[in-house]
Phi, psi and omega in degrees: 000111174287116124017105157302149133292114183232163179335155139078029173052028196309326189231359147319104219270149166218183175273030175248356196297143179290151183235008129212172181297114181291130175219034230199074190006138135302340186271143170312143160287148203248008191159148187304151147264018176215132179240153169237141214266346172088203153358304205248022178263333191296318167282335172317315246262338199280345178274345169276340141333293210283284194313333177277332164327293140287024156053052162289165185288151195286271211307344162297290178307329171278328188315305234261330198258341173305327203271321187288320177289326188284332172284337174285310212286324173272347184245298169328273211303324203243339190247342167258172148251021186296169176207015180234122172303328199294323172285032189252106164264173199283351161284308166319326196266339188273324177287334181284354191261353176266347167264331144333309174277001175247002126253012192210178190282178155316294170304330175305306207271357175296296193309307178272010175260330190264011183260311151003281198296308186301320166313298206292322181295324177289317184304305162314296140343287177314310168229014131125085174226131168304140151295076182306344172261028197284309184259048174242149179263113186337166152287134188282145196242131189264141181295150167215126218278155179260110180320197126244198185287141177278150171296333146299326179261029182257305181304317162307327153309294170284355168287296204328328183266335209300144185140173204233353161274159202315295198297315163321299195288345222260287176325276159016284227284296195295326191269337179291296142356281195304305196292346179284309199264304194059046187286173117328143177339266175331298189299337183300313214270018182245011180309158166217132170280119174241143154243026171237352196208074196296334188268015171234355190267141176280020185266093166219093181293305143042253165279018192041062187230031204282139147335094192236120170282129188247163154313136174063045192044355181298162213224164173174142195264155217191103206263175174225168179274173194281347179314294209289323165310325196271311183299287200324314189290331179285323190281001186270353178288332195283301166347286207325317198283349201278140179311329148270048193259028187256352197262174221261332195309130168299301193264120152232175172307145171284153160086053177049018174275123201344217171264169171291162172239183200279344194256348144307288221280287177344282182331298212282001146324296188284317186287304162329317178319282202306313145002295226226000184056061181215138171278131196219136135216153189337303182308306181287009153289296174321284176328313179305295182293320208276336161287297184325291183300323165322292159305333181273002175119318227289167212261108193310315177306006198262329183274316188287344165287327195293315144005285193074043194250127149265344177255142177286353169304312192315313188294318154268345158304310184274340203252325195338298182303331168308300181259025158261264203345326193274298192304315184291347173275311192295311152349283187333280184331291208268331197273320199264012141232040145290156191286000000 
């Protein structure tokens, strides 16, 4: 059925427009996604239980029962004969973890390995079973620092939105966001707009503020600057017009197309980078607020609320670039008037 045209460039195309609605990982897959565990799936479906229970995050229960099932189907079920978790020994988690690293990052395999461990810790619990990973060590992920942004390839982001069509403001709004906040992915595509209805809404321009839901559902609030306000606001004027600006989703679609989903906003990220010949993804806006604010003085406890962190790890994982950025200022200071 063809798409009206309406006011106000609601559908007017430039290159960043999405040419459909994304429903689809962006990232390649690292492996199928659906295996069958044999034997050994009736205990997966009961540890997708046990993790739903204690009200871990959907993407978490699936990371971590993907990781287990996958580990039955490709190394039990095809390089053993085993048919029992009990016969699975700390040499079985070690050869997967050497075929891990030898076709995937470090970090990949860092990832199954700590989805491993909590199976196996829960399984040993459940029925009173030796643990093969008890004295086993993660695989070492050597760090490798996440740029932030340069102040040009901030300014190229924004020539790359500039414009008065719907997919323009819209974007702005969404890259102005991400670099105010450095929220998540998940958390971008899950603002929700009432504009008839302010005290349901995760909106308050106002007060520069939005409601943001986190893992595991906790909510915590977030301010933005008057930059990313003033964007928010030009694109909720184009909204008004859009044919669906009645469903609660903040970011919708071009050509009257719902909301985005997380794996939207993810595409017209990546598109917008190559537009403009800047590497970009969702993620390295986090990694960016957390150098920034780190760097300018700000307080760690104030970035694990803003954050949203429960652990102080997070805070060396994220601050590194701050405090070499800190350390080479400091150099400047001490070293250069020297004899």
């Amino acid at each position: 059925m063809p798409q009206s045209r309406n006011s106000g460039g609601l559908d007017g195309r430039d290159p960043g427009d999405e040419s459909k609605t994304m429903a689809v990982p962006p990232r390649h897959l690292l492996r199928p996604g659906k295996l069958d565990a044999g034997v050994f799936g009736a205990d997966v479906a009961s540890f997708r239980l046990h993790l739903a229970a204690e009200n871990k995050a959907e993407r978490t229960i699936r990371a971590y029962t993907e990781a287990v099932r996958w580990f039955a189907a490709a190394h039990l079920l095809c390089q053993t004969s085993k048919t029992r978790w009990e016969q699975v020994d700390t040499q079985d988690v070690q050869r997967w973890m050497v075929h891990l690293l030898g076709r995937y990052s470090e970090a990949y395999a860092y990832q199954q390995y700590r989805a491993l461990q909590q199976f196996f810790r829960w399984l040993a619990a459940e029925e009173e079973l030796p643990d093969p990973m008890a004295r086993l060590r993660p695989p070492k992920v050597t760090g490798k620092p996440v740029p932030f942004f340069t102040s040009v390839e901030l300014s190229k982001l924004d020539k790359a939105c500039r414009g008065s069509t719907f997919a323009q403001r819209r974007d702005a709004a969404i890259l102005a966001v991400f670099q105010a906040t450095g929220i998540r992915l998940a958390e971008m595509a899950g603002i929700r707009c009432y504009p008839d209805d302010p005290d349901r809404s995760d909106l308050d321009l106002e007060t520069r503020q939005i409601k943001i839901r986190g893992k595991g559902g906790k909510e915590r609030t977030v301010k933005i600057d008057y930059e990313a306000a003033r964007r928010v606001d030009r694109y909720l004027r184009v909204r008004a017009r859009h044919a669906q600006s009645y469903r609660p989703w903040l970011w919708l679609g071009v050509n009257s197309r719902g909301p985005l989903t997380a794996s939207g906003i993810y595409e017209m990220v990546k598109r917008r980078g190559r537009q403009c010949g800047v590497q970009v993804y969702p993620h390295r806006f986090r990694h960016h607020f957390s150098h920034t604010w780190l760097d300018r003085g700000g307080a760690e406890g104030d970035l694990m609320e803003l954050n949203g962190w429960s652990s102080p790890q997070m805070l060396t994982r994220y601050g590194a670039s701050a405090r070499a950025a800190r350390a080479r200022r400091t150099y400047d200071r001490i070293m250069g008037d020297s004899p």
